[in-house]
C-alpha positions in Angstrom: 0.0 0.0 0.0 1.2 3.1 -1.3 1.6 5.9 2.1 1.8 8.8 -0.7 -0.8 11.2 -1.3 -0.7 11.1 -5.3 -2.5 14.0 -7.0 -5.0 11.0 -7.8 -5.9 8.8 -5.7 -6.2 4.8 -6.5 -4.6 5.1 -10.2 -1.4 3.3 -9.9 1.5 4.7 -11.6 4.7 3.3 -12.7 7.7 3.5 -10.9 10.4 5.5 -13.0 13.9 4.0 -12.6 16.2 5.6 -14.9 15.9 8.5 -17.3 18.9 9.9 -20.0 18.6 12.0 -23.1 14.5 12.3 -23.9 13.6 8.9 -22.3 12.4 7.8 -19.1 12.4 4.4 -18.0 10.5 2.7 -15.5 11.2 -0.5 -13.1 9.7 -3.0 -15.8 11.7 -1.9 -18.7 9.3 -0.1 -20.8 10.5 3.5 -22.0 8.8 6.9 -22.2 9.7 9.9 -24.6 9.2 12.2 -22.4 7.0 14.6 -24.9 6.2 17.6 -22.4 9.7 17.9 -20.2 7.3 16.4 -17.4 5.2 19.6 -17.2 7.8 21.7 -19.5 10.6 21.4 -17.4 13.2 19.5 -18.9 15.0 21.5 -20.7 18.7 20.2 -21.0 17.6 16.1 -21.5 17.7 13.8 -18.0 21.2 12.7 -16.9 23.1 15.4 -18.5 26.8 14.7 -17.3 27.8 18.9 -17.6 25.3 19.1 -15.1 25.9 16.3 -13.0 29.1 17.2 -12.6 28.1 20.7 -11.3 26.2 19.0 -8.8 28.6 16.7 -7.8 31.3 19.7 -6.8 29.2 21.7 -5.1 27.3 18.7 -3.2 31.6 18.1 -2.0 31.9 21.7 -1.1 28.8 22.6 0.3 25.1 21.6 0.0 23.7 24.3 2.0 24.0 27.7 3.8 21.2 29.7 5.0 20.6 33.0 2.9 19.9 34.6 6.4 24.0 34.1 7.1 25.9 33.9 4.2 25.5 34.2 0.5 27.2 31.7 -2.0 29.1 31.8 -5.2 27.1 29.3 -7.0 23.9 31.6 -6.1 25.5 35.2 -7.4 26.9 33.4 -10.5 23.3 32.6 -11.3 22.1 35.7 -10.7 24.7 37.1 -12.8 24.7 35.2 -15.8 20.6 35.3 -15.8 21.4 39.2 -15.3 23.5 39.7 -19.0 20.9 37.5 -20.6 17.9 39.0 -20.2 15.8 41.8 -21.6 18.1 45.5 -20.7 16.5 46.6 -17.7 16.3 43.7 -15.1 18.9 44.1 -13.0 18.4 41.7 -10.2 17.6 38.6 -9.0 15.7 36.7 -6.1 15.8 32.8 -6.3 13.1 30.7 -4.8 12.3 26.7 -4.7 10.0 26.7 -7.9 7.6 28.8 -10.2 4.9 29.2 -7.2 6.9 30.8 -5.0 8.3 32.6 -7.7 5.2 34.3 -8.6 4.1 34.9 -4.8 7.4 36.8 -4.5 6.6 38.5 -7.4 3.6 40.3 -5.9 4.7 40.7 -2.7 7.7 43.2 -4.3 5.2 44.5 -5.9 3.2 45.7 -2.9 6.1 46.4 -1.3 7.6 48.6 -3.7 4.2 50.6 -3.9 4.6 50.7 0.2 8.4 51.9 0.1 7.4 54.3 -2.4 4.3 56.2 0.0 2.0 54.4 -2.3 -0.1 52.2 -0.3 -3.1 53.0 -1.9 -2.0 50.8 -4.6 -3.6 47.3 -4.0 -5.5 45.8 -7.1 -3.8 43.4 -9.0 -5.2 42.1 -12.8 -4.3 39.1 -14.5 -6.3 37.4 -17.4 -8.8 34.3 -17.5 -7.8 31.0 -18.4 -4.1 31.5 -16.9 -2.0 29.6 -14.6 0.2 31.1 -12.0 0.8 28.7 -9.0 -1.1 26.7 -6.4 -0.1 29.2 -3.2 -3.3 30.9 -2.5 -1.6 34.5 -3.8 -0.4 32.8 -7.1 -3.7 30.8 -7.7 -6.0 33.9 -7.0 -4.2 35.8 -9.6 -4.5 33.1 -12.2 -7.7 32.9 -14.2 -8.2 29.0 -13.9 -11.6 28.2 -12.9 -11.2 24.8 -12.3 -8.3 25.1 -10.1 -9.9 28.0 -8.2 -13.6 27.1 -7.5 -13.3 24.7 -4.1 -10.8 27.2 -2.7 -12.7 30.5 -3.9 -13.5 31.8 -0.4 -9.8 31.5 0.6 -8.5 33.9 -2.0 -7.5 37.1 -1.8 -9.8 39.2 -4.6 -7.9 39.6 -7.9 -9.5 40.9 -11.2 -9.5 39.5 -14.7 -9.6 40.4 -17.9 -10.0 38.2 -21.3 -6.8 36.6 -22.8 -5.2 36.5 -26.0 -6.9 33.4 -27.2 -7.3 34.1 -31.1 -8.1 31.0 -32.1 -11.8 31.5 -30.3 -11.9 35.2 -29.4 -11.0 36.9 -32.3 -13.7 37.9 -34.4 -13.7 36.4 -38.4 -13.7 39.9 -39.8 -11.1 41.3 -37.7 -7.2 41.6 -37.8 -4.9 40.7 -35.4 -4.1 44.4 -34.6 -7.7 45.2 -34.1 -7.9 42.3 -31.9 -4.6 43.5 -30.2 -6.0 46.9 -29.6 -9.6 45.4 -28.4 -8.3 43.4 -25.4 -5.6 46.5 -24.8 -8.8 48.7 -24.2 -10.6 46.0 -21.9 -6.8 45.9 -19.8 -7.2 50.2 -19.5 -11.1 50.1 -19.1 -10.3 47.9 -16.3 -7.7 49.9 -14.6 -9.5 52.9 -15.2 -12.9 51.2 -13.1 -10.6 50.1 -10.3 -8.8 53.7 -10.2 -5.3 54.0 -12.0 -4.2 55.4 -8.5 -5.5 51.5 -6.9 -3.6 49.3 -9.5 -0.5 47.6 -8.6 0.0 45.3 -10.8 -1.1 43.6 -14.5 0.7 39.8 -14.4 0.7 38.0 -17.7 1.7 35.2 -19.3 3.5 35.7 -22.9 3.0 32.5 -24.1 0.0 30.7 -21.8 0.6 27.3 -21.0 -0.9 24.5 -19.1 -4.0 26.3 -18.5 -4.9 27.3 -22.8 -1.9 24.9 -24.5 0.8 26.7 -25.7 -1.4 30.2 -26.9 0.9 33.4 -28.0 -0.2 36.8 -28.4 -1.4 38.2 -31.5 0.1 40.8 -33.0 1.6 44.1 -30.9 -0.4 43.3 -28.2 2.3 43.1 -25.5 3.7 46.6 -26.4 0.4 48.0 -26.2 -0.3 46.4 -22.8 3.4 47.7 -21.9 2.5 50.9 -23.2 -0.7 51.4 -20.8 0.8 49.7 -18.0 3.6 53.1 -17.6 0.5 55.5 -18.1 -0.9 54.6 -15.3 2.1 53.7 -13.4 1.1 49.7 -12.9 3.7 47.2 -12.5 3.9 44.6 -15.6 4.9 40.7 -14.0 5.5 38.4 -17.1 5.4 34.8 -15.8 7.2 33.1 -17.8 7.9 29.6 -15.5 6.7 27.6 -17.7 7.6 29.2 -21.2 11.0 30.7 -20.5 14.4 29.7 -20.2 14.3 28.8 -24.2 11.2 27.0 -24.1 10.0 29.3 -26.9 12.8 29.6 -28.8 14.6 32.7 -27.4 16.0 32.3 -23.6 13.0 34.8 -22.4 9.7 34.9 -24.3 9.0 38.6 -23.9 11.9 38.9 -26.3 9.6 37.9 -29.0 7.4 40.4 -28.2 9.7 43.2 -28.2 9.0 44.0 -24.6 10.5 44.1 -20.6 8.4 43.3 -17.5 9.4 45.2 -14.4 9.2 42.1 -12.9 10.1 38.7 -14.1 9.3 35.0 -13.1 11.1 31.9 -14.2 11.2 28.4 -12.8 10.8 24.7 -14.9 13.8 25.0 -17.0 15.7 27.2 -15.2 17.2 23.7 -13.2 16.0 21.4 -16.3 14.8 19.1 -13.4 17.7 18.5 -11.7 17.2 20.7 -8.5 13.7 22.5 -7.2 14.7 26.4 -8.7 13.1 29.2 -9.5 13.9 32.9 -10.0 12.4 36.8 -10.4 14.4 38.9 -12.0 13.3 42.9 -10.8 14.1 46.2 -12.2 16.3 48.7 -10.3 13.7 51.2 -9.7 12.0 47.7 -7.8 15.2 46.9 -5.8 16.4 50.4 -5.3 13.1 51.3 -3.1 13.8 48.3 -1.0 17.3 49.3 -0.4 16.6 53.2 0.3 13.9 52.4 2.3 13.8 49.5 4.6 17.2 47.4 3.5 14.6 44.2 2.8 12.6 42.7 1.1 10.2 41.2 3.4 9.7 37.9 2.3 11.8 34.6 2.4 11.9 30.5 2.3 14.2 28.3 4.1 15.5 27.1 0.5 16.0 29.5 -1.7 19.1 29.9 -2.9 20.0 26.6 -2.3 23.6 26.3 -3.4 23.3 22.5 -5.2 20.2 23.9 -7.1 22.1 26.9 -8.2 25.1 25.0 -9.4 22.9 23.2 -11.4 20.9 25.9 -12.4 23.8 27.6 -13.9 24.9 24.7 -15.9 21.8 24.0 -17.6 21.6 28.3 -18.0 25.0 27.5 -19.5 24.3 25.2 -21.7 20.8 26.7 -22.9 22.7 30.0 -23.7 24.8 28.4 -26.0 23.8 29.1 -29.7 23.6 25.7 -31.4 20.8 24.5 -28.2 18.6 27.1 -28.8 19.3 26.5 -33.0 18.0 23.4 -32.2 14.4 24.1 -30.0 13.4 26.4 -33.2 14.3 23.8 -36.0 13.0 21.0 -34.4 10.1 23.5 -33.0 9.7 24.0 -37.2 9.2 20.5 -37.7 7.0 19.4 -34.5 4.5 21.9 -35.7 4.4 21.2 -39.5 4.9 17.8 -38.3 1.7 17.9 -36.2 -0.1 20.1 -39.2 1.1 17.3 -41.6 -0.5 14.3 -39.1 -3.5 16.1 -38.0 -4.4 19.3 -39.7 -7.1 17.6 -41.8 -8.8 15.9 -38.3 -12.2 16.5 -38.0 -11.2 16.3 -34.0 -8.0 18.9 -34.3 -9.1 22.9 -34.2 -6.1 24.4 -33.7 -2.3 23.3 -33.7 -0.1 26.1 -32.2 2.8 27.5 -30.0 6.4 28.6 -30.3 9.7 26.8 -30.4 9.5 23.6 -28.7 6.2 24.5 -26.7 3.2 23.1 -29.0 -0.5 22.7 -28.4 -3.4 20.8 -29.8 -6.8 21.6 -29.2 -9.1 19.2 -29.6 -13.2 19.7 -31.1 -15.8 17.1 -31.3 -17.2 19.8 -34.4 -14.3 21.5 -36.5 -16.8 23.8 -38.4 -18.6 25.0 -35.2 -15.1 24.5 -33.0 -17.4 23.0 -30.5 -15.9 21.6 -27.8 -16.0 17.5 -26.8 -18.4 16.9 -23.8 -16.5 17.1 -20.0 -17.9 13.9 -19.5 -16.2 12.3 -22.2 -12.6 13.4 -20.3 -10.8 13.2 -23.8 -7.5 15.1 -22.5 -7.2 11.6 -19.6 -7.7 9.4 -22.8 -5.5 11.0 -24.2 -2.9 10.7 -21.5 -3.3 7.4 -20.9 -3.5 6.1 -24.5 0.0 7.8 -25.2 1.2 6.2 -22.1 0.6 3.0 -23.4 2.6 4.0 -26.7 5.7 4.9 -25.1 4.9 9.0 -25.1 4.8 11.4 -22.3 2.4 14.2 -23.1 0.5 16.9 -21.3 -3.2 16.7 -21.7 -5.5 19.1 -19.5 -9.1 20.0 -19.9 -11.2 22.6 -19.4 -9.0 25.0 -21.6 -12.1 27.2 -23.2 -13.9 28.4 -19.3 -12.4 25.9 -16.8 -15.1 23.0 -17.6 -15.4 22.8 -21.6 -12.5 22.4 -24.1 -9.5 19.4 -24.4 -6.1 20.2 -25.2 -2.4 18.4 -25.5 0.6 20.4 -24.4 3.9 19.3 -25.7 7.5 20.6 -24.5 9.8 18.2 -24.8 13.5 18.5 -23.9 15.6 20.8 -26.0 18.2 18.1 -27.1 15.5 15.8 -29.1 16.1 14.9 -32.5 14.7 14.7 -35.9 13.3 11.4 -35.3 12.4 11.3 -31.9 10.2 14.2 -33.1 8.7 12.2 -35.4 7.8 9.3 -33.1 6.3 11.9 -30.9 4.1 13.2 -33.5 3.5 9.0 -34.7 2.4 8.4 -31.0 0.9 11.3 -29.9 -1.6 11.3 -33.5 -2.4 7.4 -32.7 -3.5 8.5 -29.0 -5.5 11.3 -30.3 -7.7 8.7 -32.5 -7.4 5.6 -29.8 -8.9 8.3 -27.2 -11.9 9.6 -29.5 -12.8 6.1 -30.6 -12.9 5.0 -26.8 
């Protein structure tokens, strides 16, 4: 009898033994591609030996040192070297245990910042339905996942939404991406200016949604225009990117894409590629400089974070996703995934929309093409789905309720950035059979 609390109760899983490259393998021999990184965070393949090897000397140096009394250079060389890659303008770092507590950090600096600054008045944060942010109760109030909210609604702390960029069902037939762009700019200033631009502290985002929508970018300059309103009205702009950045889309932060910087910054998943619970925010000067002219600290902190073995780890696979031919490699094989997935499933009656950047790709799935309507709940296509890869050999990333938290089936797929030519096509081979096994069920 298992004395784990699963995430679901009385399925029995298999035991995973061993894992290198993009394969797992489990205690009876059978092996996995691992077609989503887990849930996009294997970045850098399992068992890469650059980064076991980090481990390994810092684990024989020191495994870990309470932030409280020391610092460590394994911790400021990640900060560093996540410093000079990312978008001019983010000067600093915080590092935390994963993408949760990244985000919580994230809105705690910026409340405090407001406070530092004789702002107090500055409370309301907006974010956009249909997103994900975390499981703490800050994180998962800002998200717009219904599902995940509902049973703890009366626990969280009131948050305000707005529609997301979800073109594929919210943009009207007659209308451009730039009109669409502009559209759901307006709704994020209506919104600010119902709340009171001198009440709004932050607008958290996204750039590339992902386990909540499957894999959905923005359309057109949408980002600069929400950029754009965000500093007339003096509200903070958080880009989450934990579970599309660190190269998942191609460039090593997705707001690169979108020709725009966050004041503040969240990053987790493939940050440590799996090897060490990470995460990080990366926070303007203006952010860090009212902390240290006003109260030297930023009230906040976890016994973890900055964990020297995670670090060393974290730096390595930063390292190693930096380098040119890695990132080379998410877009090209990124390229064929998706014309891959076009090629295998573009004519399905089933398949309304195949999308995403890089090597972060989503399928969404429609019992009525023409109508794009969505499969019935009941039916719990995305757990086929799952299951029906599983038995093929392919880890992938089903969720449901992707359309309003109870209709719509989708497929997320991230794998690791070191896959090849024709360990993308078995994934596409696998992941099309497991599609048609799960709507013939």
């Amino acid at each position: 009898m298992a004395r784990i609390l699963h995430r679901s109760i009385g399925q029995p899983l298999p035991h995973a033994a061993s894992a290198q490259g993009v394969y797992i393998t489990d205690t009876e021999g059978r092996r996995y591609l691992d077609g989503s990184g887990g849930a996009a965070v294997t970045s850098v393949g399992h068992g890469h030996p650059e980064v076991l090897a980090a481990m390994r000397a810092q684990i024989d140096n020191l495994c870990y040192a309470h932030t409280g009394f020391f610092t460590t250079d394994a911790a400021e060389e990640l900060a560093e070297q996540l410093v000079k890659l990312a978008p001019d303008g983010l000067d600093y770092v915080y590092l935390v245990s994963g993408g949760s507590e990244a985000v919580e950090a994230a809105l705690k600096m910026a409340r405090q910042y407001f406070v530092e600054t004789g702002r107090p008045e500055r409370r309301h944060i907006i974010a956009r339905r249909q997103s994900y942010h975390g499981n703490t109760l800050g994180a998962l109030a800002t998200g717009g996942n219904a599902m995940r909210r509902q049973q703890f609604q009366p626990l969280l702390p009131q948050t305000h939404h707005v529609s997301p960029c979800y073109a594929y069902r919210d943009k009207g037939s007659d209308e451009s991406p730039e009109a669409y762009a502009a559209r759901l700019a307006d709704e994020l200033e209506a919104k600010i200016l119902e709340l009171g631009p001198e009440s709004v502290m932050a607008f958290v985002a996204e750039p590339v949604v992902g386990a909540t929508l499957g894999a959905v970018a923005s359309e057109a300059d949408y980002f600069k225009r929400v950029r754009k309103i965000c500093d007339q009205h003096g509200v903070l702009l958080i880009l989450d990117e934990v579970m599309c950045g660190m190269g998942r889309t191609g460039t090593m932060f997705a707001c690169e894409q979108d020709g725009i910087t966050p004041d503040i910054l969240t990053v987790a998943k493939g940050l440590g590629g799996g090897y060490q619970p990470i995460g990080a925010v990366l926070l303007s000067s203006a952010i860090f400089d009212s902390f240290a002219n006003g109260s030297g600290l930023f009230q906040h902190g976890h016994t973890y974070l900055g964990h020297p073995v995670a670090a060393a780890a974290a730096n390595k696979v930063v390292e190693i996703i930096a380098r040119p031919e890695t990132l080379a490699n998410v877009n090209a094989m990124g390229a064929r995934l998706q014309s891959g997935l076009e090629a295998a499933l573009g004519a399905s009656p089933y398949v309304g929309d195949i999308r995403g950047r890089g090597l972060f790709r989503g399928i969404e799935l429609v019992a009525d093409r023409e109508q794009k309507t969505p499969f019935d709940p009941a039916r719990k296509i995305h757990a086929k789905i799952k299951r029906q890869a599983m038995a093929r050999g392919l880890i992938s990333y089903p969720m449901g309720g992707t359309i309003d938290g109870v209709y719509g089936d989708h497929v997320l797929l991230a794998p690791p950035y070191t896959i090849q030519a024709d360990e993308i096509d078995f994934l596409i081979e696998r992941i099309t059979q497991a599609i048609d096994a799960a709507i013939a069920e």
